[in-house]
N, C-alpha and C positions, 0 to 999 in steps of 0.2 A: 356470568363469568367474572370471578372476582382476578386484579390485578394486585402481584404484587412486585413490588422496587427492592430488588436486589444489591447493596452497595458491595460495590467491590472497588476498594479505596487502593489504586496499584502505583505502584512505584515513579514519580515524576519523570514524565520523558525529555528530551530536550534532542537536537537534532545536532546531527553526526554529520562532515563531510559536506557534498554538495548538496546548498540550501537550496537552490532549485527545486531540488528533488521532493522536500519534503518528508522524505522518506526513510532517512539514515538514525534510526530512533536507539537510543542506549540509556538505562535509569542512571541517575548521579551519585542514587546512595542517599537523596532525601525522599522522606515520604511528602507526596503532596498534600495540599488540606483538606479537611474529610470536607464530605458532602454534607451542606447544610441538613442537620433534623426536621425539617417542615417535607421534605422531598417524598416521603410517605406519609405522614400525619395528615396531611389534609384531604386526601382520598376519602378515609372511615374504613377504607377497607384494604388497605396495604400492609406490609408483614417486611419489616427492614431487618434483612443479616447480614451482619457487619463482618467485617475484614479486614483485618489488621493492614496488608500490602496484598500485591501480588508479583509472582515473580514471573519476571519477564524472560522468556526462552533463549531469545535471541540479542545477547545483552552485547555480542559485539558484532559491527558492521562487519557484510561482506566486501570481499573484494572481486573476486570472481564466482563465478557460477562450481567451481573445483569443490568451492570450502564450506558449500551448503550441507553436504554429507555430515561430514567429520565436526563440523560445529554444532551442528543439532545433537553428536552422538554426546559430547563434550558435555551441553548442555541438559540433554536427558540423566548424566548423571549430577548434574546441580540443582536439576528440578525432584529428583528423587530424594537428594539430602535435605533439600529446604522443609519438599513434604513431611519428610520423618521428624526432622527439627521443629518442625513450626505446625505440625499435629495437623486442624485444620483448615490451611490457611486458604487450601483450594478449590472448599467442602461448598462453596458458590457454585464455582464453576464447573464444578462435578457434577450439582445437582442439577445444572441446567442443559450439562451435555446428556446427561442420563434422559433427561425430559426433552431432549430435540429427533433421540433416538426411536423414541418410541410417542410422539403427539405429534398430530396432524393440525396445531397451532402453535405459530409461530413464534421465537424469541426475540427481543427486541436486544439488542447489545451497542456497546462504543467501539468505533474505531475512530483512528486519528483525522476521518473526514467529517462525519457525519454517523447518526446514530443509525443500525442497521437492524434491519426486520430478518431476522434469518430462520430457515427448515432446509430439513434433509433435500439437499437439489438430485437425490437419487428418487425419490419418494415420491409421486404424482399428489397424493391426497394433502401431503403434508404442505407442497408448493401450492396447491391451491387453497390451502386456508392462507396464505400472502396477501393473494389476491381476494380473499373474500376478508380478510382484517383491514387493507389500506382502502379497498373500494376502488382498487385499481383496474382498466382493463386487460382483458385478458392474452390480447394482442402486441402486449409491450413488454417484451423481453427484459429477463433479470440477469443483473449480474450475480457470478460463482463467484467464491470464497473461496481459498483453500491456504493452507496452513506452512506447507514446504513446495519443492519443486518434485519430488517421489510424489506426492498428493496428484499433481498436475500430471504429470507423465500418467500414471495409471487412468484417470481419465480421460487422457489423450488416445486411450486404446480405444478397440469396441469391444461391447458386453463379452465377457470370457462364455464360452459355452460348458466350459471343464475348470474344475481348478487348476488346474495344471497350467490353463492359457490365464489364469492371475497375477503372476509371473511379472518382476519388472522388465520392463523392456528392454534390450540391449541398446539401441540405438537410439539416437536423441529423436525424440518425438515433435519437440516442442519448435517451432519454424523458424528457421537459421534468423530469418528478420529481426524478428524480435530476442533475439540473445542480449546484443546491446543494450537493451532498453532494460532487460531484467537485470542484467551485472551493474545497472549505474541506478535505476530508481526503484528498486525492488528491495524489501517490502517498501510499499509507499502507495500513495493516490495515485496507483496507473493501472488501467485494466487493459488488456491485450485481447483485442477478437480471434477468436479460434476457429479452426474445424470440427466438427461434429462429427465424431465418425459412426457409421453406422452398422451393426448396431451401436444405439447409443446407452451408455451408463446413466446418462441424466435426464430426469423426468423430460417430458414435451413438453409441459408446461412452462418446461423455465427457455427453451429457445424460440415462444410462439411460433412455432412454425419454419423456421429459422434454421438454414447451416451450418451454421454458425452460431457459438457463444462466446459472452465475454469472460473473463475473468481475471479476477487481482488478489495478488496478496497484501492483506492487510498491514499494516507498519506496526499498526498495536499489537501490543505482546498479549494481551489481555483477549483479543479477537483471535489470536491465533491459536492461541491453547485452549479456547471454546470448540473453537473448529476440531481441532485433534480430539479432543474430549467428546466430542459430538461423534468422530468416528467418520464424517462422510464430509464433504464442503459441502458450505452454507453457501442457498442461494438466496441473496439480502438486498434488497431494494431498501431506500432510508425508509425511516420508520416514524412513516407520516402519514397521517390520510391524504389519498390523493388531491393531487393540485394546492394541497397547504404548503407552506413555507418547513424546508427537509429539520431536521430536529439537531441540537448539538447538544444536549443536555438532556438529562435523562427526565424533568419534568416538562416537556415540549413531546416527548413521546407520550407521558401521561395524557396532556390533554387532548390529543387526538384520538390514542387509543384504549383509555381506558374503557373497561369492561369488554373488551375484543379481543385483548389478548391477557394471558394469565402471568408472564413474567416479562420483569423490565431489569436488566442489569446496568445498573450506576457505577459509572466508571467517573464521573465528571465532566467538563466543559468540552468539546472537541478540540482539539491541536488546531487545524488546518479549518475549518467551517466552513468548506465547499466539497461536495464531489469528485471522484474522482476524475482524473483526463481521459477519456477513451480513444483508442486510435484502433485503425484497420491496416494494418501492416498483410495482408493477403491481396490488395488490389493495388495496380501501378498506375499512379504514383502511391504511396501512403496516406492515410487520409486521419486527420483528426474530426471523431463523430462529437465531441461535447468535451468541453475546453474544462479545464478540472486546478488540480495543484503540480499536476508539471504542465509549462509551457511549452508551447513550438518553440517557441527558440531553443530550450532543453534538449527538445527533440532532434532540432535539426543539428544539431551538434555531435549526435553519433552517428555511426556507421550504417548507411542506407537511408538513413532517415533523414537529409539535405532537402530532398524537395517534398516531402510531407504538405499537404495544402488541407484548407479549412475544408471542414464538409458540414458544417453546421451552418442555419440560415439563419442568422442574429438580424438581415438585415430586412428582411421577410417582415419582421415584427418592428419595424420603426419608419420603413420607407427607405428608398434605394439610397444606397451611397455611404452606409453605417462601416467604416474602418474602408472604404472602399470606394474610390473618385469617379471608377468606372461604371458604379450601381449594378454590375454584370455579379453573376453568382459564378463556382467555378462550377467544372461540373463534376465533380467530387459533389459538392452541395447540391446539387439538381439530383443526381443518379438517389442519395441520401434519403432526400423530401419523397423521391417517391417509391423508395421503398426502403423505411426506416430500421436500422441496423441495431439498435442500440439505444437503452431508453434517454428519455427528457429528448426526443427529437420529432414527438408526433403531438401529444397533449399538451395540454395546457398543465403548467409547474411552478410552482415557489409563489404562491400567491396568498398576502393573507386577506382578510376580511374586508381590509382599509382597502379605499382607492388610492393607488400610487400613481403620484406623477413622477414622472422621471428625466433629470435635465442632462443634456450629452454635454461631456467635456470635448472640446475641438478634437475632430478623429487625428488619428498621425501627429499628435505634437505632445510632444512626453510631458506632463506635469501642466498640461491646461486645464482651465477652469473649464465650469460651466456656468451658465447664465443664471441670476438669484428669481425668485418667483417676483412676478410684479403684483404690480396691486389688482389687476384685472384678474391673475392668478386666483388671489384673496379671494375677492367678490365672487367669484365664480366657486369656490370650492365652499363660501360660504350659503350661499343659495344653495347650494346640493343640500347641506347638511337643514337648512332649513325645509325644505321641499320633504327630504326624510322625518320632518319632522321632532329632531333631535332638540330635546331644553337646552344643555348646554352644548354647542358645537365646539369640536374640539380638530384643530390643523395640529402638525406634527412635522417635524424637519428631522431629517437624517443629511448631515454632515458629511465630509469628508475632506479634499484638498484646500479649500481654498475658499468657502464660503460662513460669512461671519456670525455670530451669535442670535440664532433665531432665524438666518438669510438674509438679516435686515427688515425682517417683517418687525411691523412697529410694535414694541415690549409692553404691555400695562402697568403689571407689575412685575418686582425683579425676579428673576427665576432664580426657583432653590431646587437644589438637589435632590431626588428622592431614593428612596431602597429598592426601588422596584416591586418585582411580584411576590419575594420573599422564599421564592423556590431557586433561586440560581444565586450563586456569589457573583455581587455585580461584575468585583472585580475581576475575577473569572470567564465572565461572559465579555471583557474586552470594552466596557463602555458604561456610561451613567446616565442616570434622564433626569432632565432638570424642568422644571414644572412651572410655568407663571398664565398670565395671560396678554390677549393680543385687544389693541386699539387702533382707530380708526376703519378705513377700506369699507363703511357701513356696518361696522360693531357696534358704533357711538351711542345708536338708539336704541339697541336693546338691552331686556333685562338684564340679563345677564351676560358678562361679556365671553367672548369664544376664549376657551384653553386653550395656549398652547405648551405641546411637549419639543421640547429639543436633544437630539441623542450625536452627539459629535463621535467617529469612529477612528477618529486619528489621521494622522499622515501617511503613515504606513498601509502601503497595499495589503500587505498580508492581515495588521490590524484589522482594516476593513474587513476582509475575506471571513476572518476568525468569528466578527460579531456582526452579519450583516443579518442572518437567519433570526437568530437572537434576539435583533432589535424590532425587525419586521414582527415579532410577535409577541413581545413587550410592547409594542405600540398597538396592538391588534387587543393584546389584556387592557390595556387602557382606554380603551372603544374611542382610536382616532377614527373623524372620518375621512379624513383624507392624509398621507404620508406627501409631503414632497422630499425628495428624493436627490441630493448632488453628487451625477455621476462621475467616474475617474477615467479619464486616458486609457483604453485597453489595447496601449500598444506594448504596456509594459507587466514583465511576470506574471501573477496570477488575476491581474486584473482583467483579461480577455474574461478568464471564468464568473469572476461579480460582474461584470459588465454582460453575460449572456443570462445569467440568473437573476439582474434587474429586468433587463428588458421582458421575458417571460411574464414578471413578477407585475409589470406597469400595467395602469390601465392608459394610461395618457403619456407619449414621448416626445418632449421636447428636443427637436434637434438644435445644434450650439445656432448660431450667428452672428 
């Protein structure tokens, strides 16, 4: 199966309104920059069609759930004139919803989280080539896509036995809970757990077994008019081979799935470069399943949703007492663990090739450090690499608040900058890798002395969030063998989300002291 990298060069997004959300997306009126040329070239077997823009449907924020109607209609007719105007500006995304219509292999696409593996989630055959493209199991629920809140409501139904019973529904379908949460971060990084009703419109496949499904609207315009174009919502897990590190760029999908899937649409770097938040608004209290780009605190700031508690067990995977003095889980997280709702809450996730250590910044204290790797660190990570038998061994540092060039691991020579993989705009991807090598810690005597790479991710939480994926697999193309890793404070905004997708991500967790 040949792959090919579809560029669909869309309209620059920037965010609207409450930045919490993530989710308040309007174009500016400039085009972003195109996608570097090499993003199909180096396959041999890729086919790039290019695109001028794309027009985003939904170019002004809602305010309430009232103006979803009447702006889409608003909008339908500016997507109509642009088509006519701009001939074929949407002959991508045409050709890819025409092909999701009718293949039972999956599309890879951008949304403002993460890049998404998407097919007909009405289609059985089509949702299991999902699961036979990422190598996923079959037991881990995907999230739905869909395009408007009409989209949602009809699937809220069960199967019509008549057309007659196809009919929108008079009555709000969708669960008084979660109204708030769609009028303030919709479209955006938030998936809402639903009912299933029976019968049901959407494959088994996509709710393993499940009565429940999730689903989100996506923020990007570009996902959304896939989905419409498609004709059905997409059910899209990111679009990574399982347990790899999730994709923000459209060649991070290449490299996991080439020759498994047939198309890849390039939209550019991801917005947000975490996953969505999922929460369960049908059980009391409310429960966050996997911490995303809205916060609890976001949450607990609307209506109903005050006492929302974690259900995910971050502390499961580091040793008792991770954001929590008690080491006690709640039981929102117990009820979770044993019978998981929603994915990245059962397997093993976000992991690339490198051994990650990873250092905890002090729980509950906003803007603490974490501890720098000592020199037993060194030696230890340097025996691995020799044990592996590696000629050059190569350590690797990922940055963030407060730890200094290299860690403080001792410098050889000065570190220079480099380009990277040559498939992603660094500056795009949020970060640079600067390249020297390391002395002492028993480097001294041999041939060759150990590389190291240095990836600093900035100050900013969100920076982090945008290029954590990214780097993990920039350093993974550079065959580190070991990343160390300085974690952030996940008391604050979307840091809980990079602080549960290290931890996954680690082979080794350093707590603070």
């Amino acid at each position: 199966m040949k792959t090919r990298i579809i560029k669909v060069q869309q309209q620059q997004q920037q965010q609207q309104g409450d930045d919490e959300a993530f989710g308040r997306w309007a174009p500016t009126g400039a085009d972003s920059p195109p996608s570097r040329a090499g993003d199909g070239a180096a396959a041999g077997n890729t086919k790039n069609l290019k695109m001028r823009r794309h027009l985003d449907r939904w170019e002004v924020p809602y305010t309430s759930l009232d103006q979803y109607q009447d702006q889409d209609q608003d909008q339908d007719k500016a997507a109509a004139a642009v088509a006519d105007d701009g001939g074929a500006l949407l002959a991508p995304l045409i050709e890819a919803g025409a092909y999701l219509r009718t293949s039972d292999v999956p599309v890879a696409f951008p949304t403002e989280t993460v890049y998404g593996l998407g097919a007909d989630a009405t289609r059985s055959a089509a949702v299991r080539g999902i699961y036979a493209a990422k190598g996923r199991p079959s037991d881990n629920p995907l999230i739905v896509h869909v395009c408007d809140l009409d989209m949602l409501r009809r699937y809220l139904e069960p199967a019509a036995t008549t057309p007659q019973q196809q009919e929108q529904p008079e009555e709000e379908t969708i669960p008084a809970i979660y109204l708030p949460l769609i009028e303030r971060f919709w479209p955006g990084p938030l998936t809402i757990l639903l009912p299933n009703p029976q019968p049901s419109q959407l494959a088994a496949e996509v709710t393993a077994g499940l009565a429940t499904f999730g689903c989100r609207m996506p923020a990007s315009g570009l996902a959304r008019t896939l989905i419409q174009l498609a004709g059905a919502p997409l059910a899209a897990p990111s679009a990574n081979a399982s347990t790899r590190p999730s994709p923000t760029a459209a060649a991070h999908v290449r490299e996991d799935l080439d020759g498994r899937i047939e198309l890849i649409l390039d939209g550019g770097p991801c917005a947000v470069g975490v996953e969505s938040t999922v929460v369960d608004g049908l059980c009391d209290p409310p429960a966050v399943l996997r911490p995303g780009g809205v916060s609890i605190d976001a949450l607990r700031a609307c209506p109903g949703w005050h006492r929302v508690e974690k259900a995910y067990k971050d502390h499961a995977e580091m040793g008792a007492g991770n954001g929590d003095s008690s080491g006690k889980e709640t039981p929102a997280a117990a009820a979770a663990q044993t019978a998981p709702r929603a994915p990245g809450m059962k397997y093993k996730h976000y992991s690339p090739k490198a051994r990650v250590v990873l250092y905890e910044a002090a729980a509950g204290v906003p803007g603490a450090g974490a501890a720098v790797p000592s020199a037993e660190d060194l030696e230890r990570a340097l025996r691995r690499s020799d044990e592996a038998g590696e000629r050059q061994r190569t350590i690797a540092v990922i940055r963030t608040w407060h730890w200094p060039v290299a860690a403080g691991l001792p410098i050889g020579a000065a570190l220079q900058q480099t380009n990277g993989s040559g498939d992603d705009d660094r500056e795009d991807a949020g970060f640079a890798v600067r390249e020297g090598t390391l002395l002492g810690s028993g480097a001294d005597n041999t041939e060759v002395l150990p590389r190291l790479l240095d990836v600093d991710l900035g100050r900013d939480v969100r920076g982090v969030a945008h290029g954590l994926f990214a780097a993990l697999r920039e350093l993974d193309r550079r065959q580190a063998d070991v990343i160390f890793v300085e974690g952030v404070s996940d008391g604050e905004d979307i840091a809980a989300a990079v602080m549960n997708r290290l931890r996954k991500a680690a082979s080794d967790i350093r707590p603070f002291t």
